[in-house]
C-alpha positions in Angstrom: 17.3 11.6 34.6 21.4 12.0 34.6 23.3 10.4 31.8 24.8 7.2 33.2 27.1 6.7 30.4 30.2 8.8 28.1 30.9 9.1 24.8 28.8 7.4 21.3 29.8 4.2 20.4 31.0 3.2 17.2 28.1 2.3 15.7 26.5 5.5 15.8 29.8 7.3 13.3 28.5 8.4 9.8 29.8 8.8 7.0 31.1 12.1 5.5 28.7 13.7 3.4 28.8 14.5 -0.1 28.9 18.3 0.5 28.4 19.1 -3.4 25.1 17.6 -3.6 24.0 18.7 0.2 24.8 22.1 -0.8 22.2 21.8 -3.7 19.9 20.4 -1.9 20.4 23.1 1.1 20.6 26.1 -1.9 17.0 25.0 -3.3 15.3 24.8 0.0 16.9 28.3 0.7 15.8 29.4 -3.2 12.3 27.9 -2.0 12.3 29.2 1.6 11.1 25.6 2.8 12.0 24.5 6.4 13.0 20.2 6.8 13.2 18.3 9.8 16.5 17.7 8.7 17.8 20.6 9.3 15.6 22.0 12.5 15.5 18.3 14.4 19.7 17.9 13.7 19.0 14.7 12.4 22.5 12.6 12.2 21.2 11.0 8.4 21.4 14.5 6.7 24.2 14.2 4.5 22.5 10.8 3.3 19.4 12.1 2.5 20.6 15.3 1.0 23.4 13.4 -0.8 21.1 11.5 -2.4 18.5 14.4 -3.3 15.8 13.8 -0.3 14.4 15.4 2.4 11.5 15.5 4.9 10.0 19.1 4.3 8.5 20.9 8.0 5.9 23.0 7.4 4.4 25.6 9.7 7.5 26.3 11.0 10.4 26.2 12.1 8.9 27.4 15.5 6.7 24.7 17.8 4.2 25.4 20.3 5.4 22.4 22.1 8.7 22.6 24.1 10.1 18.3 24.5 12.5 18.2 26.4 14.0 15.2 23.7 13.8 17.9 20.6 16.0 20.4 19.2 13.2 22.3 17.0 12.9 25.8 18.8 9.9 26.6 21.0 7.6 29.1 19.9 3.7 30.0 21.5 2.9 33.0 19.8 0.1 32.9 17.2 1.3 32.7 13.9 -0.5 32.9 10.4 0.0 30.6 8.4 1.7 31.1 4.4 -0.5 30.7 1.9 2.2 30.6 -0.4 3.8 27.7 1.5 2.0 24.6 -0.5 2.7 26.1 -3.5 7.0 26.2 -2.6 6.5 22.7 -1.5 5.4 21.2 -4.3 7.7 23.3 -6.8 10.6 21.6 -4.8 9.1 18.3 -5.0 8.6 18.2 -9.0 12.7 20.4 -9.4 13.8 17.6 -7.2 11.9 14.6 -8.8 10.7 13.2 -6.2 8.6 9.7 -6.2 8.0 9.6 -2.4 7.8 13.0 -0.3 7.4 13.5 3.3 5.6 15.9 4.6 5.3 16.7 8.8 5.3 19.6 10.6 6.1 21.8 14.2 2.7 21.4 16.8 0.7 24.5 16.2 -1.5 24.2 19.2 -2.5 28.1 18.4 -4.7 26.8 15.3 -8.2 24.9 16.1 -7.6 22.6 13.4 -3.7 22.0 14.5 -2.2 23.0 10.9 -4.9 20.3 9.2 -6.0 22.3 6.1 -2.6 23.0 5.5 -1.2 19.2 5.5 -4.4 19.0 2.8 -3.6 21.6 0.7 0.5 20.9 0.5 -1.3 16.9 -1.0 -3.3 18.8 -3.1 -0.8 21.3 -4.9 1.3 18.3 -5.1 -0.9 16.0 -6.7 -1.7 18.8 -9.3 1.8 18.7 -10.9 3.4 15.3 -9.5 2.9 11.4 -9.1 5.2 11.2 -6.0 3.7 9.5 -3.3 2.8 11.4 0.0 3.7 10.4 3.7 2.2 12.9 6.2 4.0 12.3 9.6 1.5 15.0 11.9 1.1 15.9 15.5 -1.6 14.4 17.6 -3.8 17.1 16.6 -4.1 17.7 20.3 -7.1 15.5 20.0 -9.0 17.3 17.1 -10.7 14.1 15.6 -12.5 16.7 12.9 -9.2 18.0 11.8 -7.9 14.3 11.7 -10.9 13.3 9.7 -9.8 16.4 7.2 -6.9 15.0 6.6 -7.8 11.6 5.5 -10.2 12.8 3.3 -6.6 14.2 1.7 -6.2 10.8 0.8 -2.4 10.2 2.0 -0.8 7.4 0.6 1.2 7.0 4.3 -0.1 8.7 7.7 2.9 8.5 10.0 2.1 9.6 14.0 4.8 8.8 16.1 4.6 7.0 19.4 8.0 8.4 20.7 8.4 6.4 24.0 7.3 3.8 26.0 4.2 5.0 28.5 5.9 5.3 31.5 8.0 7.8 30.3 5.5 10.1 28.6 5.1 12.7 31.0 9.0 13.2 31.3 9.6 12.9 27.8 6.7 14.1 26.0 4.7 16.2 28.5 2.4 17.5 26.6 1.5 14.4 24.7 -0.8 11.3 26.1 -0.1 8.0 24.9 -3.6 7.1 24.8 -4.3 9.5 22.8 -1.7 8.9 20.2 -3.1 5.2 19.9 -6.3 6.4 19.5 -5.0 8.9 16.4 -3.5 6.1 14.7 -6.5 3.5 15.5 -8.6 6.0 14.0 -6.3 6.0 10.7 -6.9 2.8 10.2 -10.9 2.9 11.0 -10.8 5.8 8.7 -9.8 4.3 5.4 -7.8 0.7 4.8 -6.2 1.9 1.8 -3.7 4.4 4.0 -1.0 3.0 5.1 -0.3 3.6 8.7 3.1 3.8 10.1 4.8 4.9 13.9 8.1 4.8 15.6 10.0 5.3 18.6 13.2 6.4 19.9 15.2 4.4 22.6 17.5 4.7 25.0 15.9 7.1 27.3 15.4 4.8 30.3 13.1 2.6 28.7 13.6 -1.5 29.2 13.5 -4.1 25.9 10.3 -5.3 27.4 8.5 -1.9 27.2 9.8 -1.5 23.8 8.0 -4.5 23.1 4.7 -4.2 24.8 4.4 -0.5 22.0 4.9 -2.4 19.6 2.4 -5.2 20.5 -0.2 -1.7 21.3 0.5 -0.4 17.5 -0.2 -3.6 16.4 -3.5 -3.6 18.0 -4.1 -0.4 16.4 -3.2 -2.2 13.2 -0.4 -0.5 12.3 1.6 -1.6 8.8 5.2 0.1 9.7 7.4 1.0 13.0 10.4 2.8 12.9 13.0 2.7 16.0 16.3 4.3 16.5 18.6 5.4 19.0 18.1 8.9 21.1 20.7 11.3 20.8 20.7 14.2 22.7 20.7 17.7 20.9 23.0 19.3 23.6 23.3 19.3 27.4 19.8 21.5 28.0 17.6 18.5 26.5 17.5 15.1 28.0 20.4 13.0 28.3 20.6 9.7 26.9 20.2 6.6 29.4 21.9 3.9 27.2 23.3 3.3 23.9 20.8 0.1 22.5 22.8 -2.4 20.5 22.9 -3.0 16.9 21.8 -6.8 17.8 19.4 -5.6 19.8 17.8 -3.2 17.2 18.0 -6.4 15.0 15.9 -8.4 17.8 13.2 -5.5 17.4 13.4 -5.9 13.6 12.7 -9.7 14.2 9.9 -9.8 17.3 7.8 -6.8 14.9 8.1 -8.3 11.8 8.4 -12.4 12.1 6.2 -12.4 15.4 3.9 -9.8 15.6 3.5 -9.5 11.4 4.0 -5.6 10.6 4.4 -4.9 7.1 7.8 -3.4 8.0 10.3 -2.5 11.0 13.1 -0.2 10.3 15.3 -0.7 13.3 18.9 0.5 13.6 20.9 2.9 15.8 20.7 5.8 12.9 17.1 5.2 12.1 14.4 8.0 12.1 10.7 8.6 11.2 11.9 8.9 7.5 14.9 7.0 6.8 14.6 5.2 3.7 10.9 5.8 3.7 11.0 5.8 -0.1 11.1 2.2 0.2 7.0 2.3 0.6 6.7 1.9 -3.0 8.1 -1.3 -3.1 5.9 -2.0 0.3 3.0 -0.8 -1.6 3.5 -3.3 -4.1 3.8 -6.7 -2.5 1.5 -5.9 0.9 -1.6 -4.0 -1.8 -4.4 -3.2 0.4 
């Protein structure tokens, strides 16, 4: 697809970070040798989250054995051992940042048979061991390794987050190693798996997709019985990754917000231009508390 439009809108400016506290935040992930999806995805909220003392830790990276033509994580196939050590870092940053609500995801590592699985479980564990925060895991679809999902629930998240990305039609451009089946089946199974998790998904827009399509995911993740769906605006890394097909109005995120929550009776919908798989996902606590399950 060929971008059809130029230049971002104003809706999509943000504000100038607080470069005293990112730089904290940036010197104890460097201290800590931790990798965030922040930093490796570009993610336009960074000085937000870092301002404020947050961030969405990527392990079993930075390199992924998946190359999406919508991401600006680097591509990497070559079998890699994984860090022993690297659960351990992770949860020393968690309790020097005090965090209540981490999120944990990670690159695709289709080299391991268990895609990365022990490893989500033992980053919950050496949390839980020295912290109260609640955990969000946002994983890979495991390339569909049902055991290894199983593993992981058995972790006992407080959130499992599996994203959806894009409407089906656009799968095998967008995310051509991915099945859209298959990622409803992942997060269907979540929710077979154990009712207290609580499941979450999102998608990006503005890749060619219509309102309608939007729609009809939502209505399949409801079916799936998800609690939350995130959506926000693509933005394209640079010219080499996929260009973006339309800029998706704030009062048409809002619409979203309004058809998932009001009509279709998700938990939550976080739906803005600037929104991503984690932004503001520290809000679950309060989530937690008046949807208990």
């Amino acid at each position: 697809m060929k971008e059809n439009i130029t230049g971002k809108p104003p809706w999509l400016r943000v504000k100038a970070p607080q470069k005293a506290r990112i730089g904290e935040v940036a010197d104890l992930l460097l201290d800590l040798n931790l990798n965030t999806v922040c930093q490796e995805a570009s993610c336009p909220n960074i000085g937000e989250c870092f301002a404020g003392g947050t961030a969405t830790f990527l392990i079993m990276g930075p390199g992924c054995t998946r190359a999406c033509p919508y991401c600006d994580i680097d591509f990497d196939k070559s079998v890699r051992a994984l860090d022993p050590s690297e659960p351990k870092r992770l949860a020393e940053a968690v309790a020097r940042m005090r965090l209540s609500h981490v999120v944990i995801t990670s690159v695709n590592r289709d080299d391991l048979e268990d895609g990365g699985a022990a490893q989500f479980v033992k980053c919950i564990e050496m949390i839980r061991s020295i912290s109260k925060a609640t955990i969000e895991l946002l994983i890979p679809d495991l390339c569909g390794n049902w055991d290894a999902l199983t593993h992981i629930m058995d972790g006992s998240p407080d959130v499992l987050n599996h994203n959806i990305e894009t409407v089906p039609r656009l799968y095998k451009h967008v995310r051509p190693q991915g099945l859209y089946n298959r990622s409803l089946e992942l997060l269907e199974r979540v929710r077979k798996s154990s009712n207290k998790v609580y499941s979450k998904s999102g998608l990006m827009v503005g890749l060619g997709e219509s309102d309608e399509e939007v729609k009809n995911v939502m209505v399949d993740l409801k079916l799936r019985d998800v609690d939350i769906v995130t959506l926000g605006q693509y933005l394209s890394p640079s010219p080499k990754h996929l260009s973006v097909q339309r800029y998706v109005l704030p009062s048409t995120f809002e619409d979203y917000k309004y058809y998932g929550e009001k009509e279709l009776g998700f938990i939550q919908v976080v739906s803005s231009p600037l929104t991503r798989s984690s932004y503001h996902a520290g809000e679950i606590k309060r989530l937690m508390l008046e949807n208990p399950r």
